[in-house]
Biopython code that builds the backbone (N, CA, C, O; Angstrom):
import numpy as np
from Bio.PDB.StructureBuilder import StructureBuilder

atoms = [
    (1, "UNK", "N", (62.303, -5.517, -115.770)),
    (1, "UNK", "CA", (62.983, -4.255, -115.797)),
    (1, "UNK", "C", (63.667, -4.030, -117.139)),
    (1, "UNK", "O", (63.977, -2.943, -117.625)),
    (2, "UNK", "N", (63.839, -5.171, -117.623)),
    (2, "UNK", "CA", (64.864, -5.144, -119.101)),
    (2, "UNK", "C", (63.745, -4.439, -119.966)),
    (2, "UNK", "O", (64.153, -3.839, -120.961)),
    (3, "UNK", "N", (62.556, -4.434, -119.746)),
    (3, "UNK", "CA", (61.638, -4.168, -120.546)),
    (3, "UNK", "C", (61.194, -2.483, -120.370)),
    (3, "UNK", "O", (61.033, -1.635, -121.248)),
    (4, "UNK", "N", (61.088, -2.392, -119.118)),
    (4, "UNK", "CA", (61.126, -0.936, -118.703)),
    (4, "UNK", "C", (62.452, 0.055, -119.632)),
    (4, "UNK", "O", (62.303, 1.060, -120.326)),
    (5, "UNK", "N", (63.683, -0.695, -119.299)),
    (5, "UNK", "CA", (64.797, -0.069, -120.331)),
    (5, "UNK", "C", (64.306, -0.081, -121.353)),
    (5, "UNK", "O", (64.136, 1.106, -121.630)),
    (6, "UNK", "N", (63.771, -0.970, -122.523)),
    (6, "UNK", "CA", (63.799, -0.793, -123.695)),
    (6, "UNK", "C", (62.520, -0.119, -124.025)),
    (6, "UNK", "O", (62.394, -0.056, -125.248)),
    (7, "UNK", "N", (61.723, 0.303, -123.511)),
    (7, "UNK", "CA", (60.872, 1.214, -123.529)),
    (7, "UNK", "C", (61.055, 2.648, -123.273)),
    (7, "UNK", "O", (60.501, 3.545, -123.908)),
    (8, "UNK", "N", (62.025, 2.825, -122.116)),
    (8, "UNK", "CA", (62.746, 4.166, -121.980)),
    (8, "UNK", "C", (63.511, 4.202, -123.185)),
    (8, "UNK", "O", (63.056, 5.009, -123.995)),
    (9, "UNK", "N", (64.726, 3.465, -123.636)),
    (9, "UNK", "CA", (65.143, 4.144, -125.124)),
    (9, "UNK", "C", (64.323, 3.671, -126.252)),
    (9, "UNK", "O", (65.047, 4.114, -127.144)),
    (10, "UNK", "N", (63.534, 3.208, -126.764)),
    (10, "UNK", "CA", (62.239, 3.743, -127.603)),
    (10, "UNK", "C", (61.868, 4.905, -127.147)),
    (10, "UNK", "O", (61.595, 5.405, -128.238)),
    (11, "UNK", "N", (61.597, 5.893, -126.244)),
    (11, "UNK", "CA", (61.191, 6.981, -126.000)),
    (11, "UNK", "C", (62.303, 8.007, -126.083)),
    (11, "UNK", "O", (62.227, 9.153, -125.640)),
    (12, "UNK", "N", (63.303, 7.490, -126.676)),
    (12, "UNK", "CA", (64.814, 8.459, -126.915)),
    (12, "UNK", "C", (65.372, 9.133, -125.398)),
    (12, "UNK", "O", (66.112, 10.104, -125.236)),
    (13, "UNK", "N", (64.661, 8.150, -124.266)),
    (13, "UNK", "CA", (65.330, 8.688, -122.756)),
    (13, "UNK", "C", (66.729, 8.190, -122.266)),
    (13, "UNK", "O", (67.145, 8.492, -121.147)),
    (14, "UNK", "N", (67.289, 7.582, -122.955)),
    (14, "UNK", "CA", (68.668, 6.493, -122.401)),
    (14, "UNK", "C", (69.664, 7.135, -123.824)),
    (14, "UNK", "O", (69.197, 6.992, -124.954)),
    (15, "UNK", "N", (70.678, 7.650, -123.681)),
    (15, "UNK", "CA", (71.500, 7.793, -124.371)),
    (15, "UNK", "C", (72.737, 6.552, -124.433)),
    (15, "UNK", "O", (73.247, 6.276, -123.347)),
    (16, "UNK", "N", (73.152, 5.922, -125.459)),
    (16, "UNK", "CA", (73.836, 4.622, -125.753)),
    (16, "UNK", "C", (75.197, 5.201, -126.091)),
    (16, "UNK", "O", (75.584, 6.201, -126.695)),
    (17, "UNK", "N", (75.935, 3.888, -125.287)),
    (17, "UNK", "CA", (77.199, 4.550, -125.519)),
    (17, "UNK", "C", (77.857, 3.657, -127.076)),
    (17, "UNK", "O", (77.229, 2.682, -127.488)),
    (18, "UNK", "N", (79.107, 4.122, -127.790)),
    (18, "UNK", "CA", (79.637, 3.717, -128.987)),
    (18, "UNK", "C", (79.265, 1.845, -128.992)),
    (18, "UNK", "O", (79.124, 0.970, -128.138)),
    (19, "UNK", "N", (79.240, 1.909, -130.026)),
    (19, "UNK", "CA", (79.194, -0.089, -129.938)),
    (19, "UNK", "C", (80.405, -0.597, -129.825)),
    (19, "UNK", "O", (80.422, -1.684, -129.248)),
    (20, "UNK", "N", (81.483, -0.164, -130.196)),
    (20, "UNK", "CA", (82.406, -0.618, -129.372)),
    (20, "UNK", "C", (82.571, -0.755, -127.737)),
    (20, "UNK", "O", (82.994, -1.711, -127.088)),
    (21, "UNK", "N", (82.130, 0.428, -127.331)),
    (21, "UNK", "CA", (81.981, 0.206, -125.909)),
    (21, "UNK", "C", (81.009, -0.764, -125.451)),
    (21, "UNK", "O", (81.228, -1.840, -124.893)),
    (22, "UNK", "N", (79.724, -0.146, -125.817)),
    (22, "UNK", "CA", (78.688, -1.899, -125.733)),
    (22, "UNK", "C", (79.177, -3.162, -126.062)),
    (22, "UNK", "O", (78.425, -4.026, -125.610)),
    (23, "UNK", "N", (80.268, -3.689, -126.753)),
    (23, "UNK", "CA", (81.047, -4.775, -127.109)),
    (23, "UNK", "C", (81.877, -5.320, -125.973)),
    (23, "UNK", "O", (82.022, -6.485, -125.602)),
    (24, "UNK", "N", (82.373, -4.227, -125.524)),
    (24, "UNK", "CA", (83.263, -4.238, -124.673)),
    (24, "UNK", "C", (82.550, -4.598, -122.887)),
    (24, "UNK", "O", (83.106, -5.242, -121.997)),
    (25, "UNK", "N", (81.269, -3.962, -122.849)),
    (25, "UNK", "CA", (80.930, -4.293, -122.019)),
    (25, "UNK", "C", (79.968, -5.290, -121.680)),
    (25, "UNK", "O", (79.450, -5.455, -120.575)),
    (26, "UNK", "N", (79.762, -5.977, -122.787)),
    (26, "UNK", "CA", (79.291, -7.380, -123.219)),
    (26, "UNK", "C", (80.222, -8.445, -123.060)),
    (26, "UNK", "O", (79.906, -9.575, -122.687)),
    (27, "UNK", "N", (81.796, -7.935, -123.454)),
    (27, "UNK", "CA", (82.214, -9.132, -123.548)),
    (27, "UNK", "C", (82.857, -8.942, -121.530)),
    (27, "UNK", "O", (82.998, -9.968, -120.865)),
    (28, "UNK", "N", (83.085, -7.829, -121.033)),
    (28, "UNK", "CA", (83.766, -7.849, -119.258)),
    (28, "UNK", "C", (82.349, -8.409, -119.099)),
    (28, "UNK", "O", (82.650, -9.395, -118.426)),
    (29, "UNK", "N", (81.270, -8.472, -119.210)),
    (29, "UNK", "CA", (79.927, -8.931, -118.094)),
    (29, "UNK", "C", (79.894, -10.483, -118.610)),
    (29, "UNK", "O", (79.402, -11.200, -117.739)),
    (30, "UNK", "N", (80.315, -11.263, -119.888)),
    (30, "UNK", "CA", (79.827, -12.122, -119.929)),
    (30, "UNK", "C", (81.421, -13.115, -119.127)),
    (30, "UNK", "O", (81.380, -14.279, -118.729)),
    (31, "UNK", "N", (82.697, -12.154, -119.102)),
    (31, "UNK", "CA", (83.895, -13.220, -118.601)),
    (31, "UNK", "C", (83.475, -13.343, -116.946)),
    (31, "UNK", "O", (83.834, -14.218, -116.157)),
    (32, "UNK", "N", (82.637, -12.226, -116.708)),
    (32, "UNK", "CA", (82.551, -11.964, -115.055)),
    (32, "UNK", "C", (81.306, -12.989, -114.641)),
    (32, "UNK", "O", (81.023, -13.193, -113.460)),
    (33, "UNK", "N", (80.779, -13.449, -115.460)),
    (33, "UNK", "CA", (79.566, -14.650, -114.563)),
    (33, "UNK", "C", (80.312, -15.786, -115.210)),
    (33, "UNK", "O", (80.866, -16.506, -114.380)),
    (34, "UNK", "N", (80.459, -16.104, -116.327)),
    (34, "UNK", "CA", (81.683, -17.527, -116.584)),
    (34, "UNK", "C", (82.606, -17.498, -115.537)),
    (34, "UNK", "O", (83.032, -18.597, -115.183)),
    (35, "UNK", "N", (83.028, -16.487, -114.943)),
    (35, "UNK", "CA", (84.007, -16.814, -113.745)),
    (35, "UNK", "C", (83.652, -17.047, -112.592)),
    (35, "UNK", "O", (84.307, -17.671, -111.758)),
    (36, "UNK", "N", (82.232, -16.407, -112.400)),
    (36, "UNK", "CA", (81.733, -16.746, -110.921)),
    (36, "UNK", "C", (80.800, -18.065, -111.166)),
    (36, "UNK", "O", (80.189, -18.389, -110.148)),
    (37, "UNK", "N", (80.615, -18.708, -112.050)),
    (37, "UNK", "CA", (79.106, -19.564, -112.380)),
    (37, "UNK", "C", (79.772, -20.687, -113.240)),
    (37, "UNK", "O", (79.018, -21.568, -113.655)),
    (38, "UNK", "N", (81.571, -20.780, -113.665)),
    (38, "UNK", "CA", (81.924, -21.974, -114.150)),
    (38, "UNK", "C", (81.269, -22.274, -115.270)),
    (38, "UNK", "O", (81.205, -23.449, -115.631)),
    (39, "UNK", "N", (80.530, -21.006, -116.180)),
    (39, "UNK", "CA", (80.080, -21.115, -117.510)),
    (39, "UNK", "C", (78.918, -21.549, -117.102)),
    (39, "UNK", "O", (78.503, -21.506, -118.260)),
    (40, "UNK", "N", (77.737, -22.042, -116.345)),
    (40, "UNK", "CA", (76.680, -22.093, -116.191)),
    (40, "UNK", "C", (75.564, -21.057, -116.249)),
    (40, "UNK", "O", (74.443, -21.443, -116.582)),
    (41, "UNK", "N", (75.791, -19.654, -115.925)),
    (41, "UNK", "CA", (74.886, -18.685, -115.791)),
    (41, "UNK", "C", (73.665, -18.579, -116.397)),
    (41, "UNK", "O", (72.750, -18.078, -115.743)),
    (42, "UNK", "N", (73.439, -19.005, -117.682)),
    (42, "UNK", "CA", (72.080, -19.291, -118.107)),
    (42, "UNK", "C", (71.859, -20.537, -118.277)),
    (42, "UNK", "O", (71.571, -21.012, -119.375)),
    (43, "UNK", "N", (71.973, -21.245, -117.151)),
    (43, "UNK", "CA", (70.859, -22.450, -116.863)),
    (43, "UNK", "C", (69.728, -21.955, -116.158)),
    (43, "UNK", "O", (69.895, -20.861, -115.618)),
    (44, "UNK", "N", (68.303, -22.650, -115.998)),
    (44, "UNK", "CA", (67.305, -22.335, -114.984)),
    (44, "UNK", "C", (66.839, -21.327, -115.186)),
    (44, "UNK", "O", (67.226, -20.585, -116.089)),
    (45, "UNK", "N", (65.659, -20.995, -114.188)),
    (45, "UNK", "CA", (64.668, -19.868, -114.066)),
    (45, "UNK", "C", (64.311, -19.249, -112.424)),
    (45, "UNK", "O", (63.494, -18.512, -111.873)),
    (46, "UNK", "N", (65.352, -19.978, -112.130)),
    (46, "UNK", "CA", (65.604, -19.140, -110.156)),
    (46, "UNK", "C", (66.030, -17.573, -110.460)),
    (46, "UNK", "O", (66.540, -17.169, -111.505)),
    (47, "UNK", "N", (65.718, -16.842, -109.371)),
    (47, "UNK", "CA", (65.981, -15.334, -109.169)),
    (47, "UNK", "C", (67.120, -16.053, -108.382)),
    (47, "UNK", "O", (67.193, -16.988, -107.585)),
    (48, "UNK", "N", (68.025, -15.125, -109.016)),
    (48, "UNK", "CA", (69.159, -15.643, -107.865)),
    (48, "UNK", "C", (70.304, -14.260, -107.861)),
    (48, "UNK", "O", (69.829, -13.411, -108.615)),
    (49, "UNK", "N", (71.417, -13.856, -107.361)),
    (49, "UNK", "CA", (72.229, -12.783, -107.018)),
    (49, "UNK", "C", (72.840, -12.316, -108.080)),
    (49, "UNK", "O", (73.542, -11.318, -107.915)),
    (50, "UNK", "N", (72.752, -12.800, -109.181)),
    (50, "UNK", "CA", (72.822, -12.497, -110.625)),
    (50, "UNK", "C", (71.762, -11.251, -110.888)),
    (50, "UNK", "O", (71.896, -10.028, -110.828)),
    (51, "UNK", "N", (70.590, -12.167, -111.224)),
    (51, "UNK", "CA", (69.797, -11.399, -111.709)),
    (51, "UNK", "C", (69.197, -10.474, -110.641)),
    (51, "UNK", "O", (68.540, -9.504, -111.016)),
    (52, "UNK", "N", (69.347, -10.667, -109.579)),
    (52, "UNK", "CA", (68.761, -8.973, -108.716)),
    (52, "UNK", "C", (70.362, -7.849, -108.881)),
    (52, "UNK", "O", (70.274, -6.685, -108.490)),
    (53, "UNK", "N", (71.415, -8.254, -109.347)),
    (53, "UNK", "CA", (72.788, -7.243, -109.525)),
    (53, "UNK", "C", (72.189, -6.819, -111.024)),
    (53, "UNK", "O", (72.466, -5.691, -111.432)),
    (54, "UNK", "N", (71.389, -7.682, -111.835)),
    (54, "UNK", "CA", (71.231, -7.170, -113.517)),
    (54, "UNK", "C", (70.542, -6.045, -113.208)),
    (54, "UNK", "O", (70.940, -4.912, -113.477)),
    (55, "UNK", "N", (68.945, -6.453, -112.338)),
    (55, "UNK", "CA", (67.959, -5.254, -112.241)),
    (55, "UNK", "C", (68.605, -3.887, -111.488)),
    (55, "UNK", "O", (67.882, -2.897, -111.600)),
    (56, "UNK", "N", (69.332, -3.770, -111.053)),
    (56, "UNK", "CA", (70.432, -3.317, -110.630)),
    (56, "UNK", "C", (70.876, -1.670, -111.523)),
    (56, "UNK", "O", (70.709, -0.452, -111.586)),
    (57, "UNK", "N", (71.455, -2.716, -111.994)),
    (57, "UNK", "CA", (72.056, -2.210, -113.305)),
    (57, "UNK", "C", (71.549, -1.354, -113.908)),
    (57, "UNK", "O", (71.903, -0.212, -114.200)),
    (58, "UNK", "N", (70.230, -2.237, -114.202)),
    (58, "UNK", "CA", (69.339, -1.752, -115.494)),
    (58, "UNK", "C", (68.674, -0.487, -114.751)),
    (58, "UNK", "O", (68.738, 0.478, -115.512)),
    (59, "UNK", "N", (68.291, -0.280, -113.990)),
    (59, "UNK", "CA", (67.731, 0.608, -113.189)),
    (59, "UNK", "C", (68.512, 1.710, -112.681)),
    (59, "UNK", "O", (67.936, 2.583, -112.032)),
    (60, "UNK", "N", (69.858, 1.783, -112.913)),
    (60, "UNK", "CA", (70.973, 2.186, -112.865)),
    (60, "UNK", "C", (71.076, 3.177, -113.754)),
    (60, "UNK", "O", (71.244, 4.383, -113.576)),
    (61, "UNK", "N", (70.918, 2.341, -115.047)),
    (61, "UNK", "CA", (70.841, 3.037, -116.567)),
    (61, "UNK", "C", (70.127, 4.020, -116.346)),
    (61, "UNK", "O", (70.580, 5.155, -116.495)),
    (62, "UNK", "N", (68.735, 3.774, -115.907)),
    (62, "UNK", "CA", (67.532, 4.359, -115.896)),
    (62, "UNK", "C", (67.593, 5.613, -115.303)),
    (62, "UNK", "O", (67.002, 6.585, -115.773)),
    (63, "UNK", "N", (68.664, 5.673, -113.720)),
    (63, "UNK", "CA", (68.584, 6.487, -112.577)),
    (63, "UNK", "C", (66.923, 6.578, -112.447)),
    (63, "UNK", "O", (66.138, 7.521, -112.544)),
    (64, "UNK", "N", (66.773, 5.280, -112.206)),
    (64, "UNK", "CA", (65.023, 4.806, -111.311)),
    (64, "UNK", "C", (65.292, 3.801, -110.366)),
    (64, "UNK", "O", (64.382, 3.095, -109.931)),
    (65, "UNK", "N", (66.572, 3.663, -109.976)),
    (65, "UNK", "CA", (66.706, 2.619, -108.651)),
    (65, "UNK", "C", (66.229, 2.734, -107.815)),
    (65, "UNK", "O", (65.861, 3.881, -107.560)),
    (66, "UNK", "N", (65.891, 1.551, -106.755)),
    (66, "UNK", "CA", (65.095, 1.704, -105.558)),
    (66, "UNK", "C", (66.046, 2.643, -104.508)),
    (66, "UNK", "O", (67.122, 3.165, -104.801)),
    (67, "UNK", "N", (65.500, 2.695, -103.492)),
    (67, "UNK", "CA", (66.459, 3.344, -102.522)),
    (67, "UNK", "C", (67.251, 2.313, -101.599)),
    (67, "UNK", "O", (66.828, 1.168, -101.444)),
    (68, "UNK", "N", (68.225, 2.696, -101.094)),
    (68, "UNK", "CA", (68.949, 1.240, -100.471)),
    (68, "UNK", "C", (68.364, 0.428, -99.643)),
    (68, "UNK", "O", (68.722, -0.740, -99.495)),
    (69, "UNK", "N", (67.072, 1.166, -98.808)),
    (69, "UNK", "CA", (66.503, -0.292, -98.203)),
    (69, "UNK", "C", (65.742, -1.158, -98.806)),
    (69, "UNK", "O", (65.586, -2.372, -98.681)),
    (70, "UNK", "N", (65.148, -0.108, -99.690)),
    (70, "UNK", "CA", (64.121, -1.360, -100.488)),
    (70, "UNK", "C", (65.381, -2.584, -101.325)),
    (70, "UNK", "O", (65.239, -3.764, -101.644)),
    (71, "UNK", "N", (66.369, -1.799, -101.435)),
    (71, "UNK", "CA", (67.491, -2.582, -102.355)),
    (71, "UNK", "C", (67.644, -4.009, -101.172)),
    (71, "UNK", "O", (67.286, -5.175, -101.340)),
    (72, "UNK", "N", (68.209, -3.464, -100.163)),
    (72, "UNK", "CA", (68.538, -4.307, -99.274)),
    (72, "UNK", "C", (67.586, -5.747, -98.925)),
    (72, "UNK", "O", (68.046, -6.853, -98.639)),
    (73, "UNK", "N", (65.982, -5.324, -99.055)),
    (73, "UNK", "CA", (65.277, -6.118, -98.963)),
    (73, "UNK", "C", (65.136, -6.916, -99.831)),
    (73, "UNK", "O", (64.969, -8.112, -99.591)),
    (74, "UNK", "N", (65.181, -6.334, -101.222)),
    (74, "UNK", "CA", (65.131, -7.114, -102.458)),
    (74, "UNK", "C", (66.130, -8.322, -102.629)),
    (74, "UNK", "O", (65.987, -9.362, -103.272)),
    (75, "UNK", "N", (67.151, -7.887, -101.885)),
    (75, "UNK", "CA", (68.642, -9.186, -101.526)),
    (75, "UNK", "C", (68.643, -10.016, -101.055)),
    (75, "UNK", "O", (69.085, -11.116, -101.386)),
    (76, "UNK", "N", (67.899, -9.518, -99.723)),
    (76, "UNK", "CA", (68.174, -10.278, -98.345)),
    (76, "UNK", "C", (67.028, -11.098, -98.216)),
    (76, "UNK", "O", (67.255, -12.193, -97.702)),
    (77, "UNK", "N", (65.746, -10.844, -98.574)),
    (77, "UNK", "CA", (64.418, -11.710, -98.681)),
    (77, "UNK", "C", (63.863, -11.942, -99.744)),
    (77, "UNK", "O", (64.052, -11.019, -100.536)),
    (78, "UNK", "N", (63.405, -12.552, -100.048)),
    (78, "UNK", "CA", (62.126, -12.928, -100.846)),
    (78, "UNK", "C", (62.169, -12.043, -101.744)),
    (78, "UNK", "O", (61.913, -10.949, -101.239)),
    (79, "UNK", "N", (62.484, -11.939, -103.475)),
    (79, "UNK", "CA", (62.083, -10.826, -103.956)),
    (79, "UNK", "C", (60.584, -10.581, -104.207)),
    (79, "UNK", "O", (59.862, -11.338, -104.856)),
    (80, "UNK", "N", (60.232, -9.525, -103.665)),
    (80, "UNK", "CA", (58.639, -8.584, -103.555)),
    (80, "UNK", "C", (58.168, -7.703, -104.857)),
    (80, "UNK", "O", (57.651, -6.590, -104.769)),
    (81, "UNK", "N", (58.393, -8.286, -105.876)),
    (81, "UNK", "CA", (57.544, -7.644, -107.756)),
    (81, "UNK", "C", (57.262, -6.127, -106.964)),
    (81, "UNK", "O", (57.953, -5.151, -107.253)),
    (82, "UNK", "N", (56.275, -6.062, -106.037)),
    (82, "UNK", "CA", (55.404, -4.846, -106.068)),
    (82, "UNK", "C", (56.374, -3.492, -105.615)),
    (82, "UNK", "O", (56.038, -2.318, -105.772)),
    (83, "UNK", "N", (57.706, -3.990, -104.991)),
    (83, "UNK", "CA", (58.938, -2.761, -104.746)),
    (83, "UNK", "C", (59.315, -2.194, -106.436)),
    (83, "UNK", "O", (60.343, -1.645, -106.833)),
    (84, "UNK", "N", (58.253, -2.509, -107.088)),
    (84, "UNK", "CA", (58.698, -1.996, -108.880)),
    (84, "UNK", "C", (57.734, -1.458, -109.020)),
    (84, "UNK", "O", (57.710, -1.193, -110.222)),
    (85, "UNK", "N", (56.766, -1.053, -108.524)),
    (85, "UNK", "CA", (55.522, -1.006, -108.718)),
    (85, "UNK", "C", (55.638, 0.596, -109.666)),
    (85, "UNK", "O", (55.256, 0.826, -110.813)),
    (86, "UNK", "N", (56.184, 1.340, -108.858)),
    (86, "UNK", "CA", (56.301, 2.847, -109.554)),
    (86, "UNK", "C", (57.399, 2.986, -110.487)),
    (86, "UNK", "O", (57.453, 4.147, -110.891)),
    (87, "UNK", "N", (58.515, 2.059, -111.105)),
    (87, "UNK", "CA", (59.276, 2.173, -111.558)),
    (87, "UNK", "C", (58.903, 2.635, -113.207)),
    (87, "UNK", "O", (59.498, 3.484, -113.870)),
    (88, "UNK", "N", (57.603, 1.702, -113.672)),
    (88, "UNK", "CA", (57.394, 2.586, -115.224)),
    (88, "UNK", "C", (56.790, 3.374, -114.968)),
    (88, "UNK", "O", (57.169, 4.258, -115.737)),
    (89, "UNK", "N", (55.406, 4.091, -113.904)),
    (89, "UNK", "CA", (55.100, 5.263, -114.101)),
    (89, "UNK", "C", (56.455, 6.634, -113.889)),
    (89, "UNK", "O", (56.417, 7.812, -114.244)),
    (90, "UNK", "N", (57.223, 6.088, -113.389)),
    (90, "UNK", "CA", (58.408, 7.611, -113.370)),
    (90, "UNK", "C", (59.249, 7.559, -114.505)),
    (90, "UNK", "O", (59.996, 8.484, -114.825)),
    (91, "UNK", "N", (59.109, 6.183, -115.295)),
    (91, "UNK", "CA", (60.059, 6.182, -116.611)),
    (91, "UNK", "C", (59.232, 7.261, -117.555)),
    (91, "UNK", "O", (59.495, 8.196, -118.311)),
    (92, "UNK", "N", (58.276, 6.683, -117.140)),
    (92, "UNK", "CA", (57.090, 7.499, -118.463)),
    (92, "UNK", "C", (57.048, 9.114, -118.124)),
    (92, "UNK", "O", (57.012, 9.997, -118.982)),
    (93, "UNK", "N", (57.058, 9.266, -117.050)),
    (93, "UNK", "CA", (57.046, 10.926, -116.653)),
    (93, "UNK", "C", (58.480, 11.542, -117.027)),
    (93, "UNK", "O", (58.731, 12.624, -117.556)),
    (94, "UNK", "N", (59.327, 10.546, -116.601)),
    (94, "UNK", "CA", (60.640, 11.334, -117.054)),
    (94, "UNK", "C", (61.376, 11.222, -118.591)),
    (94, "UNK", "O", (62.539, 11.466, -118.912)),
    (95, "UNK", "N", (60.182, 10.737, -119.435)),
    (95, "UNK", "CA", (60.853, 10.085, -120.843)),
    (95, "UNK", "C", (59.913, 11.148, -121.799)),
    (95, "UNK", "O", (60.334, 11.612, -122.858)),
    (96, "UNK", "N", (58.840, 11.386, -121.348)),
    (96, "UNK", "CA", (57.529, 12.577, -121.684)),
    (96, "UNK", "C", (57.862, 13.348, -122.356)),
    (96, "UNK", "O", (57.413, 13.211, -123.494)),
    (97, "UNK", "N", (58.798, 14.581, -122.136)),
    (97, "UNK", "CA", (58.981, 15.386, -122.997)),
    (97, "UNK", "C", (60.088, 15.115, -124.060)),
    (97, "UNK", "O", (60.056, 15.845, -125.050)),
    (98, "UNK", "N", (61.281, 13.953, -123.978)),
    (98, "UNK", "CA", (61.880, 13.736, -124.961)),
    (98, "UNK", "C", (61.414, 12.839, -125.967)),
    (98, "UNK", "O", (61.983, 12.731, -127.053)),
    (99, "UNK", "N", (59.951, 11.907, -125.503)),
    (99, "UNK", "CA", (59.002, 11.309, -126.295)),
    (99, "UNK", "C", (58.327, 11.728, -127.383)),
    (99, "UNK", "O", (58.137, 11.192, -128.475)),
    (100, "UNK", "N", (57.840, 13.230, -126.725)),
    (100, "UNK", "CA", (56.960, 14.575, -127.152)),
    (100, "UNK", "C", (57.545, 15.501, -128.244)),
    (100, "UNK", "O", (56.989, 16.346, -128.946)),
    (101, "UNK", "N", (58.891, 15.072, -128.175)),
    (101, "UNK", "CA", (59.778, 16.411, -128.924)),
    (101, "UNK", "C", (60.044, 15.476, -129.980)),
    (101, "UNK", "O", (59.726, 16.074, -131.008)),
    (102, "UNK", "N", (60.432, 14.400, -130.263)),
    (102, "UNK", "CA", (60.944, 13.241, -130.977)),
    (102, "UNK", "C", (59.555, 13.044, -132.293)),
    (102, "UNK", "O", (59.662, 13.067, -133.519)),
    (103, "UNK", "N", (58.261, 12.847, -131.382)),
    (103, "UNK", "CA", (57.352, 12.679, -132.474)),
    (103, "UNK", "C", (56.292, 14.020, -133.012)),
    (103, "UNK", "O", (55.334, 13.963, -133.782)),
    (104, "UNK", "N", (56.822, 15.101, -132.350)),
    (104, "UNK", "CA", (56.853, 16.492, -133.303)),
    (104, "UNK", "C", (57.904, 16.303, -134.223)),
    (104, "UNK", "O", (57.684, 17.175, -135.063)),
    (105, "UNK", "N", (58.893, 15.701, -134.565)),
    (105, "UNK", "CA", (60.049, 16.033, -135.469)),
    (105, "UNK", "C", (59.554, 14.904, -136.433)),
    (105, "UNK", "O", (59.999, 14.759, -137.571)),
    (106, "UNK", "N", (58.844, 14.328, -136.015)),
    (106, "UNK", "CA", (58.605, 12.797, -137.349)),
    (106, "UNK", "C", (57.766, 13.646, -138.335)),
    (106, "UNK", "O", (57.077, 14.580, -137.924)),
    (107, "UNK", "N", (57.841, 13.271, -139.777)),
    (107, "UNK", "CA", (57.192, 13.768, -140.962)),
    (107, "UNK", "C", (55.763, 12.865, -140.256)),
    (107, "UNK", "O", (55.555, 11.917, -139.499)),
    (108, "UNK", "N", (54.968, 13.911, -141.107)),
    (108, "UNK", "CA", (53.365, 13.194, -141.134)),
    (108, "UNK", "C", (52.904, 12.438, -142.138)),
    (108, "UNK", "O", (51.767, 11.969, -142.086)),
]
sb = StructureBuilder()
sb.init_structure("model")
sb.init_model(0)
sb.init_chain("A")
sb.init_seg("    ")
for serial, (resi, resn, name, xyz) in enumerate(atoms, 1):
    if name == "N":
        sb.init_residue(resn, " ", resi, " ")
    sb.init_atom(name, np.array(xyz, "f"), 0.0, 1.0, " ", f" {name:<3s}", serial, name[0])
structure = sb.get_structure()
């Protein structure tokens, strides 16, 4: 999904907030898993309640989140890849015309 984001703003669809604020919300997200994870959080390669709250997030950014049951399922069982399945074709439909307008304005 991190990838889906950075493909939506390459397509100029995600508006970024000041870097101070991105600083700021780099440094509350990184005191908030050192506090729940005892400074461990990036050990390993488990899906674990971390990273389904990141995709979360990121999808958040996007306003391409699932709907709450699929959310719910994604929690509570097994995470299922294919509940993403439509998530870049609607990035791409909804990123289209600010994609379109962006590379009319580029010199040739």
């Amino acid at each position: 999904m991190a990838a889906v984001w950075t493909a939506a703003h390459l397509r100029g669809g995600i508006p970024l907030p000041s870097r101070e604020r991105m600083r700021e919300q780099v440094r509350t997200r990184l005191a908030w898993m050192a506090a729940r994870t005892h400074g461990q959080h990036a050990r390993g390669t488990s899906i674990i309640p971390f990273s389904m709250h990141n995709i979360d997030e990121v999808l958040d950014d996007l306003g391409l989140n699932l709907g709450p049951l699929a959310r719910a399922r994604q929690w509570l069982l097994p995470v299922d890849p294919r509940a993403y399945r439509r998530v870049t074709p609607r990035m791409i439909r909804r990123t289209a015309a600010t994609a379109t307008r962006e590379s009319a304005n580029q010199p040739a």
